[in-house]
LODO-713672 format. One record per residue (C-alpha): x, y, z. Coordinates in nm, 2 decimals, always signed. Layout:
# residues N
+--------+--------+--------+
|     c1 |     c2 |     c3 |
+--------+--------+--------+
|      X |      Y |      Z |
...
+--------+--------+--------+
***
This chain:
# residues 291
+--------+--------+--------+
|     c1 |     c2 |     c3 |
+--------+--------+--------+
|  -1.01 |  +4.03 |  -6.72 |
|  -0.61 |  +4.02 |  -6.75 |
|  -0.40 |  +3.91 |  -6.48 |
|  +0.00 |  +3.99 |  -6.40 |
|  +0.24 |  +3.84 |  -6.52 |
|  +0.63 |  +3.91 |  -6.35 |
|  +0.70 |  +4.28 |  -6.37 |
|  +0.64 |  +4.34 |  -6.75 |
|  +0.22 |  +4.40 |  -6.71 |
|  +0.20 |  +4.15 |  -7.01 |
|  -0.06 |  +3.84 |  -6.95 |
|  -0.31 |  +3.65 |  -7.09 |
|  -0.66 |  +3.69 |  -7.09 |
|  -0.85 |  +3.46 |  -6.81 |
|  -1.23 |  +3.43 |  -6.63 |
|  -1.02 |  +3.44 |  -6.27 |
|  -1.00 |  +3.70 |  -6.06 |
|  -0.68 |  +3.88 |  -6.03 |
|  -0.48 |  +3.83 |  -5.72 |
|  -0.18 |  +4.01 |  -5.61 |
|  +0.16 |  +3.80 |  -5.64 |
|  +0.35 |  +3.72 |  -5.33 |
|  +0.61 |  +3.99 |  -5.21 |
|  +1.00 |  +3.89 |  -5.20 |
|  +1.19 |  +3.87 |  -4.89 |
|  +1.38 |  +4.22 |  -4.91 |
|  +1.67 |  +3.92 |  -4.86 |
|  +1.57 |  +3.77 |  -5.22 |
|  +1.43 |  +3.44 |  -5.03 |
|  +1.08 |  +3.34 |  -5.19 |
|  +0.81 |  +3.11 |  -5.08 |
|  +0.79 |  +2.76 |  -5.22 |
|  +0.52 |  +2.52 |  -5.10 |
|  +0.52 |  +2.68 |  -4.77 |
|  +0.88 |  +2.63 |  -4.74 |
|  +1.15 |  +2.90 |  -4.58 |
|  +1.46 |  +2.99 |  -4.75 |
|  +1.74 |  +3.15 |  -4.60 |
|  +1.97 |  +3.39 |  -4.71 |
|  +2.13 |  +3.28 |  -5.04 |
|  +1.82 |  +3.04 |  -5.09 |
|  +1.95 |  +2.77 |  -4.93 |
|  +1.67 |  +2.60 |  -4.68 |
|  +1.64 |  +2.64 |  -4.37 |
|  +1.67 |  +2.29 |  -4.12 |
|  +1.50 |  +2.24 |  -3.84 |
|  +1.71 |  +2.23 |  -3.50 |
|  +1.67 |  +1.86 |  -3.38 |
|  +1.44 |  +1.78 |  -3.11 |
|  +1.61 |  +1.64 |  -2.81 |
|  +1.47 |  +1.34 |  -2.67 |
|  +1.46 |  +1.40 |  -2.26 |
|  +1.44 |  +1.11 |  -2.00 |
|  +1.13 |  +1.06 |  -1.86 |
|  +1.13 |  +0.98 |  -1.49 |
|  +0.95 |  +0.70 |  -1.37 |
|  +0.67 |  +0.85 |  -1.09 |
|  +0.70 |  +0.54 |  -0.89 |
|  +1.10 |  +0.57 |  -0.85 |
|  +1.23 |  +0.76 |  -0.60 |
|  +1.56 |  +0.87 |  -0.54 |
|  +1.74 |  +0.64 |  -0.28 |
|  +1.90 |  +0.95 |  -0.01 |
|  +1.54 |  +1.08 |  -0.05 |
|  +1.39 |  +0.75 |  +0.07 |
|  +1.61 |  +0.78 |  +0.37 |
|  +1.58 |  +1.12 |  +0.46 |
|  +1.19 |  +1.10 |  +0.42 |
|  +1.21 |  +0.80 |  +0.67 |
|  +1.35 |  +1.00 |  +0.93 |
|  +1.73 |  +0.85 |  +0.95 |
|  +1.92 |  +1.17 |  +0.84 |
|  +1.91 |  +1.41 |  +0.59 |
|  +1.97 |  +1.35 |  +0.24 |
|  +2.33 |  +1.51 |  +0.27 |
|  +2.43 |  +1.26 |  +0.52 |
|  +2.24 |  +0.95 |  +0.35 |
|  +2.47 |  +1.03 |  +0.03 |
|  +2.75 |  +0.97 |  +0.28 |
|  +2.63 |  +0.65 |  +0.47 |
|  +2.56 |  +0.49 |  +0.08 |
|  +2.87 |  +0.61 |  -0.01 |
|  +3.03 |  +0.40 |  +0.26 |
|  +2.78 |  +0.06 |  +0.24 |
|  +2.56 |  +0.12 |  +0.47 |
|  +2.22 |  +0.08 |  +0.30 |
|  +2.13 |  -0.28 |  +0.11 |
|  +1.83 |  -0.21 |  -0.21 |
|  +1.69 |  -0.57 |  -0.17 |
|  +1.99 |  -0.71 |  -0.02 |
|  +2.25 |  -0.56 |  -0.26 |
|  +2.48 |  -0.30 |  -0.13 |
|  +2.44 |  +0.02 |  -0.30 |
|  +2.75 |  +0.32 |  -0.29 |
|  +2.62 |  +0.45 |  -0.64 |
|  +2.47 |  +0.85 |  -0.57 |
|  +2.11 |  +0.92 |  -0.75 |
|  +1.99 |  +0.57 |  -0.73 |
|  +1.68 |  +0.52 |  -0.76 |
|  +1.47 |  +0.30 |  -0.56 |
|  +1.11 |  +0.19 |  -0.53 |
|  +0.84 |  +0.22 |  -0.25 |
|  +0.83 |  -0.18 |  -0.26 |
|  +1.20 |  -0.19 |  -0.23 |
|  +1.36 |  -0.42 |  +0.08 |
|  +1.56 |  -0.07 |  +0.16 |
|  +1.77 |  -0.14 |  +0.49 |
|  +2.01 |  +0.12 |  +0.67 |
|  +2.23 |  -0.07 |  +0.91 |
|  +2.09 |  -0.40 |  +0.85 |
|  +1.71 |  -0.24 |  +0.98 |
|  +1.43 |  -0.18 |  +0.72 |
|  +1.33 |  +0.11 |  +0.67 |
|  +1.00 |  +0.31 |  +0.54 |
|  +0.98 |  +0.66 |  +0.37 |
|  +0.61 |  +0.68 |  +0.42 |
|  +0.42 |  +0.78 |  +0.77 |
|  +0.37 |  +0.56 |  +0.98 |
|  -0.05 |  +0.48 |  +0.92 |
|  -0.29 |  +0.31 |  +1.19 |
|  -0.60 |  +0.23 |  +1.13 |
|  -0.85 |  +0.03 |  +1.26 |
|  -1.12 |  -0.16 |  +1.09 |
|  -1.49 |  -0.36 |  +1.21 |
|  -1.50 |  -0.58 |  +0.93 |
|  -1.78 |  -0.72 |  +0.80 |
|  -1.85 |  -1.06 |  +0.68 |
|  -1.73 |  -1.16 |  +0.33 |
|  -1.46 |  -0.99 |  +0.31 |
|  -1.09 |  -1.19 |  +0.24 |
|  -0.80 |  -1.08 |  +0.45 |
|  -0.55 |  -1.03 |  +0.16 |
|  -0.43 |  -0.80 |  -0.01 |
|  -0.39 |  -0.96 |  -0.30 |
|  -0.68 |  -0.88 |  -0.58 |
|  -0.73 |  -1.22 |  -0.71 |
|  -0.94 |  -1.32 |  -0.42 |
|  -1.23 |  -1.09 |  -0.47 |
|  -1.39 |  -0.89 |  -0.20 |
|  -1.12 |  -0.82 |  +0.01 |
|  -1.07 |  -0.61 |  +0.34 |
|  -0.79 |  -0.41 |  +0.15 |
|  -1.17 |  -0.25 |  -0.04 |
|  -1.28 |  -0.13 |  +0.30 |
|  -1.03 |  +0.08 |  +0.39 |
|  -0.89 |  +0.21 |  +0.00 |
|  -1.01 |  +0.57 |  +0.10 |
|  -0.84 |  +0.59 |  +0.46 |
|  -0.50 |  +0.66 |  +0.33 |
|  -0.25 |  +0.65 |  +0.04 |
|  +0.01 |  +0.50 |  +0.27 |
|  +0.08 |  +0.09 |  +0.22 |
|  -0.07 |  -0.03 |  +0.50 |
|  -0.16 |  -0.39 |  +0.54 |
|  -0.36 |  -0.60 |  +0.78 |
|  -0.20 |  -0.72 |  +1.05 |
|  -0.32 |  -1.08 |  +1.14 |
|  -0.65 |  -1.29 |  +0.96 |
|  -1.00 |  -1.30 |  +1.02 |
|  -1.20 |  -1.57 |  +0.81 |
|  -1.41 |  -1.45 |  +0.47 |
|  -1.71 |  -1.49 |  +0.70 |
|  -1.55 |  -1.39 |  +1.04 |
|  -1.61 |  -1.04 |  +1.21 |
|  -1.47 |  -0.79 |  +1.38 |
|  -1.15 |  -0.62 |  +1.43 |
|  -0.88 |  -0.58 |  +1.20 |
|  -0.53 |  -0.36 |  +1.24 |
|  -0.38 |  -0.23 |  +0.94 |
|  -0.02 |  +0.00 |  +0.95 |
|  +0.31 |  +0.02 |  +0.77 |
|  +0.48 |  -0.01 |  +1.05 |
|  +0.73 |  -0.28 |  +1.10 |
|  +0.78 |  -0.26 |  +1.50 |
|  +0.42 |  -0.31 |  +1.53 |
|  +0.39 |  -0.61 |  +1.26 |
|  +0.66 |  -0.75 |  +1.49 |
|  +0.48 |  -0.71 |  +1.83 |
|  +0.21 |  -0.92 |  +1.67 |
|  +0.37 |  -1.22 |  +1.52 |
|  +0.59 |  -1.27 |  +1.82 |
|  +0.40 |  -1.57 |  +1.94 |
|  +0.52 |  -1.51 |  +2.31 |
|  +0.55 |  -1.19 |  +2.35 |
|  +0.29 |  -1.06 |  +2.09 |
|  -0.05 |  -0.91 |  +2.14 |
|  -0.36 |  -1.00 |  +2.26 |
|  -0.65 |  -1.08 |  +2.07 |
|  -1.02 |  -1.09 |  +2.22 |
|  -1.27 |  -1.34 |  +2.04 |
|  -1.62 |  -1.42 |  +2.09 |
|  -1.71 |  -1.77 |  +1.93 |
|  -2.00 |  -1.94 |  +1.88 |
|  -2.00 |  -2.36 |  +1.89 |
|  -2.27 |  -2.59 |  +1.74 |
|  -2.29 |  -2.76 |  +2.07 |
|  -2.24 |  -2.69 |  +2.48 |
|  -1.89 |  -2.64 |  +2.51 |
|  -1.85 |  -2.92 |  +2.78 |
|  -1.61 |  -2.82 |  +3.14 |
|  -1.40 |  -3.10 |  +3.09 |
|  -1.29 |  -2.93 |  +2.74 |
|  -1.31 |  -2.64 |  +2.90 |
|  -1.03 |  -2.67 |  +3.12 |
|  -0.83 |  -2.86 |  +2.83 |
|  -0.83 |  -2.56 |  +2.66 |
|  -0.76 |  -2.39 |  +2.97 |
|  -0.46 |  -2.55 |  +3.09 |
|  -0.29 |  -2.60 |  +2.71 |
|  -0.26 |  -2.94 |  +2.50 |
|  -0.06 |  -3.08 |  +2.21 |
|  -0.16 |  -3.12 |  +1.83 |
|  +0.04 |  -3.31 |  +1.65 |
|  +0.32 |  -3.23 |  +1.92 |
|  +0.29 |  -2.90 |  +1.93 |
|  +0.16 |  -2.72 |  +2.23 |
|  -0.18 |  -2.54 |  +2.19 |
|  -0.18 |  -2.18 |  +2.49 |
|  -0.44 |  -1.98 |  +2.54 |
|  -0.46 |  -1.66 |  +2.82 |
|  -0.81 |  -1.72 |  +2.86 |
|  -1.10 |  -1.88 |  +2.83 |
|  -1.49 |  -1.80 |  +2.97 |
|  -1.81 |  -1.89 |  +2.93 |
|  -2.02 |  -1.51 |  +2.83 |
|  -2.20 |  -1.43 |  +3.09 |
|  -2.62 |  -1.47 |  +3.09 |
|  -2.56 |  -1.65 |  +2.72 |
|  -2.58 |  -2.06 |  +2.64 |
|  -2.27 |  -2.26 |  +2.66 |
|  -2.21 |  -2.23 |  +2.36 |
|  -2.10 |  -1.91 |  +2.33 |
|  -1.78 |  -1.86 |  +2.46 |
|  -1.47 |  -1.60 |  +2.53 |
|  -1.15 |  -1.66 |  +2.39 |
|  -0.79 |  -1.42 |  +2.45 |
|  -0.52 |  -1.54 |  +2.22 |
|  -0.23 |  -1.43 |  +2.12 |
|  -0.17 |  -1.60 |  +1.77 |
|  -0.21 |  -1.41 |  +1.47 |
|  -0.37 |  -1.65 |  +1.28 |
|  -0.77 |  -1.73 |  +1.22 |
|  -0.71 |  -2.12 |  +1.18 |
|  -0.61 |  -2.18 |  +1.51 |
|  -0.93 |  -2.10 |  +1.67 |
|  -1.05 |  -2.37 |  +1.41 |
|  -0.75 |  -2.59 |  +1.53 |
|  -0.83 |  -2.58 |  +1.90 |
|  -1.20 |  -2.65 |  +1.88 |
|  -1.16 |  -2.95 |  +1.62 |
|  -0.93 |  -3.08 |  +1.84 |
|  -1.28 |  -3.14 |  +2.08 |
|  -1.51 |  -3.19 |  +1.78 |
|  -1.70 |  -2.90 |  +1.81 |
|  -1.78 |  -2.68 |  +1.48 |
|  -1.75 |  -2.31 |  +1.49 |
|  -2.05 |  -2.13 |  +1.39 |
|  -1.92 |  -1.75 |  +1.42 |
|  -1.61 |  -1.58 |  +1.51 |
|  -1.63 |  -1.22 |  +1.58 |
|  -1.27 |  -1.03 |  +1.74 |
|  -1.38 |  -0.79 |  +2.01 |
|  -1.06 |  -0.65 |  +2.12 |
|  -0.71 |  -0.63 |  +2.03 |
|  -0.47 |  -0.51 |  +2.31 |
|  -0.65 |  -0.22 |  +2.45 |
|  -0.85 |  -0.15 |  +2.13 |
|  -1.27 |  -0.24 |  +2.10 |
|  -1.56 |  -0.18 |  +1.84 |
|  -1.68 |  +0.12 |  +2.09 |
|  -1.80 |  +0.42 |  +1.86 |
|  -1.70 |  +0.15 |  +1.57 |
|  -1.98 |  +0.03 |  +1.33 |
|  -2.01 |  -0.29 |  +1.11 |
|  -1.81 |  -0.21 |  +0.78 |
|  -1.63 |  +0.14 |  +0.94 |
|  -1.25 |  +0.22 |  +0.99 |
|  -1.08 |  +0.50 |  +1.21 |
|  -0.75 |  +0.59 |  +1.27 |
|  -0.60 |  +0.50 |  +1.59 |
|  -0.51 |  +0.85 |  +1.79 |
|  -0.22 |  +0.95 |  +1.91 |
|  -0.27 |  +0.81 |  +2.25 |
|  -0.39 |  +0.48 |  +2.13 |
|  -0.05 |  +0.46 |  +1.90 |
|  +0.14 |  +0.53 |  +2.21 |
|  -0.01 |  +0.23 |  +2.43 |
|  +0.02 |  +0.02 |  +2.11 |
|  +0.34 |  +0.08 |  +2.08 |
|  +0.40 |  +0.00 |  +2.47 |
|  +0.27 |  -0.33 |  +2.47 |
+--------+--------+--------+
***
Protein backbone atom coordinates (compact mmCIF):
# COMPACT_ATOMS: atom_id res chain seq x y z
CA UNK A 1 0.00 0.00 0.00
CA UNK A 2 1.61 3.55 -0.89
CA UNK A 3 1.29 6.38 1.30
CA UNK A 4 1.53 10.51 0.40
CA UNK A 5 4.11 12.18 0.35
CA UNK A 6 3.89 16.39 0.20
CA UNK A 7 1.84 17.31 -2.82
CA UNK A 8 3.69 15.40 -5.63
CA UNK A 9 1.64 11.76 -4.98
CA UNK A 10 5.26 10.21 -5.07
CA UNK A 11 6.00 7.70 -1.86
CA UNK A 12 7.35 4.78 -0.88
CA UNK A 13 5.92 1.54 -0.46
CA UNK A 14 4.92 0.60 3.35
CA UNK A 15 2.67 -2.19 5.44
CA UNK A 16 0.88 1.09 7.30
CA UNK A 17 -2.18 2.23 6.64
CA UNK A 18 -2.57 5.48 4.91
CA UNK A 19 -3.59 8.42 6.85
CA UNK A 20 -4.47 11.83 5.68
CA UNK A 21 -1.78 14.65 6.45
CA UNK A 22 -2.67 17.51 8.68
CA UNK A 23 -4.36 20.62 6.90
CA UNK A 24 -2.40 24.10 7.03
CA UNK A 25 -3.76 26.98 8.78
CA UNK A 26 -5.30 29.04 5.71
CA UNK A 27 -2.69 31.56 7.71
CA UNK A 28 0.42 29.24 6.76
CA UNK A 29 0.81 28.36 10.67
CA UNK A 30 1.41 24.37 11.00
CA UNK A 31 1.26 22.15 13.96
CA UNK A 32 4.46 21.11 15.63
CA UNK A 33 4.33 18.86 18.78
CA UNK A 34 0.97 20.18 19.69
CA UNK A 35 2.39 23.56 19.58
CA UNK A 36 0.50 26.95 18.09
CA UNK A 37 2.09 29.24 15.76
CA UNK A 38 0.91 32.53 14.96
CA UNK A 39 0.88 34.46 12.06
CA UNK A 40 4.31 34.62 10.51
CA UNK A 41 5.20 31.28 12.51
CA UNK A 42 6.36 32.82 15.31
CA UNK A 43 4.90 31.10 18.73
CA UNK A 44 2.41 32.05 20.48
CA UNK A 45 3.19 32.91 24.64
CA UNK A 46 0.99 32.34 27.11
CA UNK A 47 -0.44 35.49 28.94
CA UNK A 48 1.05 35.29 32.52
CA UNK A 49 -0.96 34.09 35.29
CA UNK A 50 -1.54 36.65 37.97
CA UNK A 51 -0.90 35.59 41.33
CA UNK A 52 -4.14 37.09 43.56
CA UNK A 53 -4.02 37.65 47.38
CA UNK A 54 -5.68 35.20 49.32
CA UNK A 55 -7.62 36.59 52.23
CA UNK A 56 -7.17 35.12 55.42
CA UNK A 57 -10.98 33.71 56.58
CA UNK A 58 -10.16 34.47 60.21
CA UNK A 59 -9.31 38.26 59.47
CA UNK A 60 -11.75 40.57 59.39
CA UNK A 61 -11.77 44.00 58.38
CA UNK A 62 -11.46 46.42 61.36
CA UNK A 63 -14.71 49.17 60.56
CA UNK A 64 -16.55 45.78 59.93
CA UNK A 65 -15.72 44.56 63.49
CA UNK A 66 -17.14 47.71 64.75
CA UNK A 67 -20.07 48.13 62.84
CA UNK A 68 -20.97 44.40 63.46
CA UNK A 69 -20.68 45.18 67.29
CA UNK A 70 -23.26 47.66 67.20
CA UNK A 71 -21.10 51.10 67.77
CA UNK A 72 -21.80 52.69 64.32
CA UNK A 73 -21.80 51.92 60.89
CA UNK A 74 -18.84 51.10 59.05
CA UNK A 75 -18.83 54.69 57.30
CA UNK A 76 -18.56 56.33 60.66
CA UNK A 77 -15.98 53.59 62.18
CA UNK A 78 -13.64 54.66 59.10
CA UNK A 79 -13.97 58.15 60.64
CA UNK A 80 -13.50 57.38 64.46
CA UNK A 81 -10.07 55.22 63.28
CA UNK A 82 -9.19 57.83 61.25
CA UNK A 83 -9.12 60.10 64.25
CA UNK A 84 -7.55 57.39 67.11
CA UNK A 85 -10.25 56.24 68.51
CA UNK A 86 -10.00 52.49 68.41
CA UNK A 87 -6.59 50.62 70.01
CA UNK A 88 -5.94 46.68 67.99
CA UNK A 89 -4.39 45.23 71.20
CA UNK A 90 -3.33 48.41 72.65
CA UNK A 91 -1.85 50.04 69.50
CA UNK A 92 -3.66 52.91 67.98
CA UNK A 93 -4.85 52.21 64.57
CA UNK A 94 -5.79 55.37 61.86
CA UNK A 95 -4.78 53.02 58.80
CA UNK A 96 -8.39 52.20 56.64
CA UNK A 97 -8.81 48.33 55.62
CA UNK A 98 -7.05 46.95 58.54
CA UNK A 99 -7.62 43.98 59.33
CA UNK A 100 -8.18 42.57 62.62
CA UNK A 101 -8.85 39.23 64.32
CA UNK A 102 -11.83 37.80 66.38
CA UNK A 103 -9.23 37.28 69.28
CA UNK A 104 -8.10 40.88 68.86
CA UNK A 105 -8.09 43.30 72.29
CA UNK A 106 -10.25 45.67 69.82
CA UNK A 107 -11.30 48.79 72.05
CA UNK A 108 -13.43 51.99 70.84
CA UNK A 109 -12.98 54.74 73.39
CA UNK A 110 -10.93 52.86 75.75
CA UNK A 111 -14.16 50.02 76.05
CA UNK A 112 -13.72 46.56 74.46
CA UNK A 113 -15.64 45.66 72.18
CA UNK A 114 -17.19 42.34 70.51
CA UNK A 115 -18.45 41.86 66.83
CA UNK A 116 -20.18 38.66 67.66
CA UNK A 117 -23.82 38.30 69.47
CA UNK A 118 -23.90 38.37 72.63
CA UNK A 119 -24.41 34.19 73.63
CA UNK A 120 -25.92 32.84 77.06
CA UNK A 121 -26.02 29.67 77.82
CA UNK A 122 -26.48 27.73 80.64
CA UNK A 123 -24.99 24.40 81.49
CA UNK A 124 -25.69 21.27 84.39
CA UNK A 125 -22.39 19.93 84.31
CA UNK A 126 -21.60 16.70 85.01
CA UNK A 127 -18.74 15.28 86.83
CA UNK A 128 -15.29 14.95 85.18
CA UNK A 129 -15.40 17.56 83.31
CA UNK A 130 -12.37 20.54 83.64
CA UNK A 131 -13.56 24.08 83.60
CA UNK A 132 -11.08 25.35 80.89
CA UNK A 133 -11.03 26.06 77.85
CA UNK A 134 -7.85 25.14 77.15
CA UNK A 135 -7.53 21.60 75.30
CA UNK A 136 -4.55 20.33 77.10
CA UNK A 137 -6.55 19.29 80.09
CA UNK A 138 -8.76 16.65 78.59
CA UNK A 139 -12.39 16.43 79.13
CA UNK A 140 -13.37 19.77 79.42
CA UNK A 141 -16.73 21.65 79.91
CA UNK A 142 -15.92 23.69 76.66
CA UNK A 143 -16.95 19.59 74.95
CA UNK A 144 -20.42 19.96 76.48
CA UNK A 145 -21.56 22.81 75.01
CA UNK A 146 -19.28 22.80 71.28
CA UNK A 147 -22.83 22.39 69.44
CA UNK A 148 -24.73 25.36 71.32
CA UNK A 149 -23.18 28.03 69.32
CA UNK A 150 -20.33 29.27 67.12
CA UNK A 151 -20.00 32.32 69.15
CA UNK A 152 -16.75 32.43 71.73
CA UNK A 153 -18.33 32.04 74.70
CA UNK A 154 -16.53 31.05 77.86
CA UNK A 155 -17.44 29.84 81.36
CA UNK A 156 -17.86 32.25 83.68
CA UNK A 157 -16.49 31.15 87.16
CA UNK A 158 -15.09 27.19 88.15
CA UNK A 159 -16.50 24.21 89.26
CA UNK A 160 -13.98 21.28 90.32
CA UNK A 161 -13.29 18.23 87.59
CA UNK A 162 -15.57 16.25 89.95
CA UNK A 163 -17.95 19.16 91.09
CA UNK A 164 -21.56 19.56 89.69
CA UNK A 165 -23.92 21.67 88.67
CA UNK A 166 -24.29 24.96 87.15
CA UNK A 167 -22.06 26.63 84.84
CA UNK A 168 -22.61 30.22 82.78
CA UNK A 169 -21.02 30.57 79.64
CA UNK A 170 -21.38 34.15 77.36
CA UNK A 171 -19.16 36.55 75.38
CA UNK A 172 -20.26 39.18 77.06
CA UNK A 173 -17.97 41.42 79.01
CA UNK A 174 -20.64 43.38 81.27
CA UNK A 175 -21.68 40.10 82.54
CA UNK A 176 -18.05 38.55 83.12
CA UNK A 177 -17.74 41.78 85.08
CA UNK A 178 -20.84 41.42 87.29
CA UNK A 179 -19.33 38.11 88.38
CA UNK A 180 -15.79 38.77 89.33
CA UNK A 181 -16.74 41.84 91.16
CA UNK A 182 -16.22 40.27 94.57
CA UNK A 183 -18.67 42.83 96.22
CA UNK A 184 -20.91 43.52 94.10
CA UNK A 185 -20.97 40.31 91.95
CA UNK A 186 -23.46 37.51 91.77
CA UNK A 187 -24.64 35.02 93.81
CA UNK A 188 -23.81 31.59 93.69
CA UNK A 189 -26.00 28.71 95.46
CA UNK A 190 -24.06 25.52 96.63
CA UNK A 191 -25.01 22.39 98.14
CA UNK A 192 -21.92 20.58 99.96
CA UNK A 193 -21.46 17.59 101.41
CA UNK A 194 -18.78 17.27 104.57
CA UNK A 195 -17.15 14.03 105.88
CA UNK A 196 -18.23 14.92 109.25
CA UNK A 197 -21.34 16.91 111.28
CA UNK A 198 -20.72 20.34 110.44
CA UNK A 199 -20.47 21.41 114.23
CA UNK A 200 -22.75 25.14 115.27
CA UNK A 201 -19.92 26.62 116.68
CA UNK A 202 -18.24 26.46 113.01
CA UNK A 203 -21.34 27.16 111.91
CA UNK A 204 -21.66 30.48 112.97
CA UNK A 205 -17.77 31.12 112.22
CA UNK A 206 -18.59 30.78 108.83
CA UNK A 207 -21.61 32.69 109.42
CA UNK A 208 -20.28 35.78 110.86
CA UNK A 209 -16.92 35.87 108.46
CA UNK A 210 -13.08 35.08 109.54
CA UNK A 211 -9.63 35.68 108.41
CA UNK A 212 -7.12 33.30 106.49
CA UNK A 213 -3.95 34.32 106.28
CA UNK A 214 -5.38 37.99 106.96
CA UNK A 215 -7.72 38.04 104.61
CA UNK A 216 -11.34 38.17 105.45
CA UNK A 217 -13.41 34.97 104.51
CA UNK A 218 -17.75 36.43 103.73
CA UNK A 219 -20.36 34.43 103.05
CA UNK A 220 -24.36 35.60 102.49
CA UNK A 221 -25.45 32.44 103.85
CA UNK A 222 -25.12 29.53 105.39
CA UNK A 223 -27.88 26.55 106.39
CA UNK A 224 -28.15 23.28 107.40
CA UNK A 225 -30.72 21.34 104.35
CA UNK A 226 -33.59 20.74 105.75
CA UNK A 227 -34.78 16.83 106.83
CA UNK A 228 -30.92 15.85 105.68
CA UNK A 229 -27.77 14.96 108.27
CA UNK A 230 -25.48 17.78 109.28
CA UNK A 231 -23.42 17.20 107.04
CA UNK A 232 -24.96 18.40 104.24
CA UNK A 233 -25.09 21.88 104.13
CA UNK A 234 -26.28 25.20 102.07
CA UNK A 235 -23.88 27.67 100.98
CA UNK A 236 -24.56 31.41 98.95
CA UNK A 237 -21.39 32.91 97.88
CA UNK A 238 -20.46 35.32 95.82
CA UNK A 239 -16.78 34.39 94.82
CA UNK A 240 -16.17 33.06 91.56
CA UNK A 241 -13.83 30.64 92.40
CA UNK A 242 -14.24 26.69 93.30
CA UNK A 243 -11.22 26.72 95.85
CA UNK A 244 -12.74 28.80 98.24
CA UNK A 245 -15.42 26.51 99.28
CA UNK A 246 -12.26 24.23 99.82
CA UNK A 247 -10.58 27.22 101.62
CA UNK A 248 -13.43 27.90 104.12
CA UNK A 249 -14.07 24.39 105.20
CA UNK A 250 -10.17 23.46 105.65
CA UNK A 251 -10.03 26.28 107.60
CA UNK A 252 -12.45 23.85 110.24
CA UNK A 253 -10.85 20.57 109.17
CA UNK A 254 -13.67 19.22 107.57
CA UNK A 255 -13.13 17.50 103.97
CA UNK A 256 -15.53 18.06 101.20
CA UNK A 257 -17.05 15.08 99.80
CA UNK A 258 -19.35 16.74 96.87
CA UNK A 259 -20.01 20.17 95.62
CA UNK A 260 -22.97 20.54 93.39
CA UNK A 261 -24.02 24.60 92.39
CA UNK A 262 -27.83 24.82 92.49
CA UNK A 263 -28.37 28.31 91.60
CA UNK A 264 -26.80 31.24 90.25
CA UNK A 265 -28.62 34.68 90.72
CA UNK A 266 -32.05 33.80 89.70
CA UNK A 267 -31.08 30.78 87.61
CA UNK A 268 -31.70 26.77 88.85
CA UNK A 269 -31.33 23.11 87.24
CA UNK A 270 -35.39 23.22 86.80
CA UNK A 271 -36.19 21.57 83.34
CA UNK A 272 -32.20 21.13 83.25
CA UNK A 273 -30.75 17.52 83.17
CA UNK A 274 -27.22 16.19 84.25
CA UNK A 275 -24.88 16.81 81.11
CA UNK A 276 -27.65 19.40 79.22
CA UNK A 277 -27.29 23.14 78.23
CA UNK A 278 -29.99 25.79 77.28
CA UNK A 279 -29.90 29.21 76.34
CA UNK A 280 -30.95 31.70 78.78
CA UNK A 281 -34.22 33.54 77.29
CA UNK A 282 -34.79 36.77 76.79
CA UNK A 283 -36.30 37.46 80.07
CA UNK A 284 -33.70 35.61 82.06
CA UNK A 285 -30.85 37.92 80.09
CA UNK A 286 -32.77 40.81 81.17
CA UNK A 287 -32.80 39.98 85.10
CA UNK A 288 -29.13 38.91 84.59
CA UNK A 289 -28.26 41.81 83.27
CA UNK A 290 -30.14 43.75 86.27
CA UNK A 291 -28.40 42.23 88.96
Amino acid sequence: MSRQQGSSGKGKSSGRSSKPMNKRSSRGGDTNKGKSFARGNAPMTKKPSVKTKTSNPDEIRLNKYIANSGICSRRDADMHISVGSVTVNGKVITEMGYKVKLEDDVRFDGSRINPEKKTYVLLNKPKGFATTTSESKGRTVMDLVANATSARIKPIGRLGRNSTGLLLFTNDDTVVKKFTNSKNGVSRLFEIELDKNLKHEDFKKIQDGFKVEGKLVAVEEISYIDGQPKTKIGLKIKNTGNSILHTIFEHFKYDIIRVDCVQIAHLTKKDLPRGHWKHLTQQEINTLLMV
